[in-house]
C-alpha positions in Angstrom: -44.8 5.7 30.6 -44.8 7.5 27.4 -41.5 9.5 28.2 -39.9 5.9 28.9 -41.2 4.7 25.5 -39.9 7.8 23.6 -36.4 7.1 25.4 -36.5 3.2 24.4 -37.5 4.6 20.7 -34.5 7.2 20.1 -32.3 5.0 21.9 -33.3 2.4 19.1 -33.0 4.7 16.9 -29.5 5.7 17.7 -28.0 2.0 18.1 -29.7 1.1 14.5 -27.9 4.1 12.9 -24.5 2.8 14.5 -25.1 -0.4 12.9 -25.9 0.6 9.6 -22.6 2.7 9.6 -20.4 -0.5 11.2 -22.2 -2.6 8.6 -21.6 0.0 5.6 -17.7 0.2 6.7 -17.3 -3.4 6.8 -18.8 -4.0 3.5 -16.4 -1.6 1.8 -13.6 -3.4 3.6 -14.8 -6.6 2.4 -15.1 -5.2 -1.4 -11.9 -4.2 -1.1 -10.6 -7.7 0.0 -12.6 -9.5 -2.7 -11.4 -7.0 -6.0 -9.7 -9.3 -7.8 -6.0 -8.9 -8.4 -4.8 -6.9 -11.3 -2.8 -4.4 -13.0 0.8 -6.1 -11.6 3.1 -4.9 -14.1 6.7 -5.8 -14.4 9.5 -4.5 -16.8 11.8 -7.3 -17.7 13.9 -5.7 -20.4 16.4 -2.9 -18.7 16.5 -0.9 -21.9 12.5 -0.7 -22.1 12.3 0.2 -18.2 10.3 3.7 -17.7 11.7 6.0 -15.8 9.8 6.6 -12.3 8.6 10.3 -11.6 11.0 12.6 -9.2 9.2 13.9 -6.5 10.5 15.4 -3.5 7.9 15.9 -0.5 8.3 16.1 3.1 8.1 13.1 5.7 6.0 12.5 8.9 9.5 13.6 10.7 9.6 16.7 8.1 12.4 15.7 6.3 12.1 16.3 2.5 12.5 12.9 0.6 13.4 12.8 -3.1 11.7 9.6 -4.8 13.0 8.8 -8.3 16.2 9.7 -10.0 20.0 8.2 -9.0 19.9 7.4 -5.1 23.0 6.9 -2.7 21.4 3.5 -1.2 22.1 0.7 -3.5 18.5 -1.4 -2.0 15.3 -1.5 -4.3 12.7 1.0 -3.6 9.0 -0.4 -2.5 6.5 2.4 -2.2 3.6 1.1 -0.7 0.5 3.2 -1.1 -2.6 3.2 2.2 -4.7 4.6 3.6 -5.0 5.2 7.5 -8.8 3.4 8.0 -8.5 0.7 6.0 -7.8 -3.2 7.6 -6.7 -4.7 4.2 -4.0 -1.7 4.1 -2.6 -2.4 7.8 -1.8 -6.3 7.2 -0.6 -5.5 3.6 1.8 -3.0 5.8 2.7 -6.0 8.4 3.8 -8.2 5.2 6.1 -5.4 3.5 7.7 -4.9 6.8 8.7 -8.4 7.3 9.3 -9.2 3.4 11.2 -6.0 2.8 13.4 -6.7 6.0 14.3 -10.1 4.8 14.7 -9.0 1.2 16.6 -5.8 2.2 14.5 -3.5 0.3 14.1 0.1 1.7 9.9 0.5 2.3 8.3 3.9 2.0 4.6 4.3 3.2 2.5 7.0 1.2 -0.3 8.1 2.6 -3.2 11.0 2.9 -4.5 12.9 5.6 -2.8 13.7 8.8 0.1 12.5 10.9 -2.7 11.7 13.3 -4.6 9.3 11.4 -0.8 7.1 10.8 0.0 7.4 14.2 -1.4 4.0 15.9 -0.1 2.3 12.5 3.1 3.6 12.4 3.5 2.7 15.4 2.4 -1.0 15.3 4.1 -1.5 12.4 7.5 -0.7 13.7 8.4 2.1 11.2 9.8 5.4 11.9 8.6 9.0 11.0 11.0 8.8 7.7 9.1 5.9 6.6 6.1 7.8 5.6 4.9 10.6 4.0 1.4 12.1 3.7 0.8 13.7 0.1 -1.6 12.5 -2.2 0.0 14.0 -5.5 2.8 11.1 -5.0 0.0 8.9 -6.0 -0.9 11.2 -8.8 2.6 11.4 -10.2 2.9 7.4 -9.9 -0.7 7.2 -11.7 -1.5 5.0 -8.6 -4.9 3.1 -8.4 -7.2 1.3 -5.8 -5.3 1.1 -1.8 -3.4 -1.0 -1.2 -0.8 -0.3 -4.5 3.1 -0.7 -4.9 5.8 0.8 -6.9 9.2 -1.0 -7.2 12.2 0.9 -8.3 15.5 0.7 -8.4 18.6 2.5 -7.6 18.9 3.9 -11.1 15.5 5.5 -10.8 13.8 2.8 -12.9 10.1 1.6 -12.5 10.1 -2.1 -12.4 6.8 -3.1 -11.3 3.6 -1.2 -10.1 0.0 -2.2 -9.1 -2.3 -3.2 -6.7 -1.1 -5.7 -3.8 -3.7 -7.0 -1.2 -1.8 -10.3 -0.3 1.4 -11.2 1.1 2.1 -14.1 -2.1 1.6 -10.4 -4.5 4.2 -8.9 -2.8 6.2 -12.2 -2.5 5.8 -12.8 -6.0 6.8 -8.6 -7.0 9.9 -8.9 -5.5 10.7 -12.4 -6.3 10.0 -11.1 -9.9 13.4 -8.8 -9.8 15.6 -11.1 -8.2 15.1 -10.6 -4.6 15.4 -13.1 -1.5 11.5 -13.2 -0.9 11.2 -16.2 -3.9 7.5 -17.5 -3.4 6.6 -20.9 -5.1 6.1 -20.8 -8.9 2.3 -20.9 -8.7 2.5 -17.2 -6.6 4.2 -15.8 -9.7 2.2 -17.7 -12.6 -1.1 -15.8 -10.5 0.8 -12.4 -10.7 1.2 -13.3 -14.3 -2.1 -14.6 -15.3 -4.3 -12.0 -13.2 -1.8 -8.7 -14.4 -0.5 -7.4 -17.4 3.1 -8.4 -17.8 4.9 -5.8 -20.3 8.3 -7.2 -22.0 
């Protein structure tokens, strides 16, 4: 009798400390959710565009990427900063994928960690092993916040917009904010505007 109640007991124990974990991941997952939006900055004025950093690091396929500077392929530049465990990050993914497509903007994941952790997302998400590359000091260079974050650049190797994105009417509104075909409805871009710093 007492060996069955010990069992009962640790086994409680056990299942309590599983739920305390679940219940400590999904409040950080809902935090992330609820941080407000902020820090969406977009150049408007080509002559006062900064110039994004140039940094060369190697793929998920091990090909070595260059990221800034003058590029062959004449599409914008979305780098979309993640991380593998994180829900928010997956369905801000699914968006750029779809948005990106119908804009015809060339996405590039960033991410930290191994090839391992990516795998199932990479895979759900439709991307290839160029689309992604696992080195934090990208983020470093791009003075990237809070995951989920985006940098926009151009072809020239300009900046034009960077910050955090955690909804499909951010991105909607980033690239409708540069002239691309993914126009959201005014209010989308007046929230960008009101919630961010806008920098003219």
């Amino acid at each position: 009798m007492l060996v069955a109640l010990l069992f009962l007991f640790g086994l409680g124990v056990i299942l309590l400390a599983v739920a305390v974990l679940a219940m400590r991941r999904q409040l950080r997952l809902t935090r992330q959710s609820l941080t407000p939006v902020d820090r969406i900055s977009l150049v408007g004025d080509a002559r006062e565009r900064e110039t994004a950093p140039i940094v060369s690091a190697p793929a998920v396929s091990g090909e070595t990427l260059t990221i800034g500077g003058l590029s062959r392929d004449p599409r914008l530049l979305l780098l979309l900063f993640i991380e593998a465990d994180s829900a928010l990050c997956e369905t801000v993914v699914r968006d750029a994928v779809e948005l990106c497509a119908d804009a015809e903007v060339r996405l590039l994941l960033l991410g930290d960690g191994q090839r391992e952790d990516y795998a199932a997302l990479i895979a759900r998400s439709g991307l290839g092993a160029d689309d992604i590359i696992l080195d934090a000091a990208v983020g470093e260079d791009f003075h990237i916040g809070p995951v989920p974050s985006a940098a926009l650049i151009d072809p020239n190797g300009h900046l034009l917009a960077r910050g955090t994105v955690q909804r499909r009417e951010q991105l909607e509104a980033l690239l409708a904010a540069v002239g691309q075909g993914a126009a959201p409805a005014d209010e989308d871009i007046r929230q960008v505007q009101v919630s961010g710093s806008i920098v003219t």
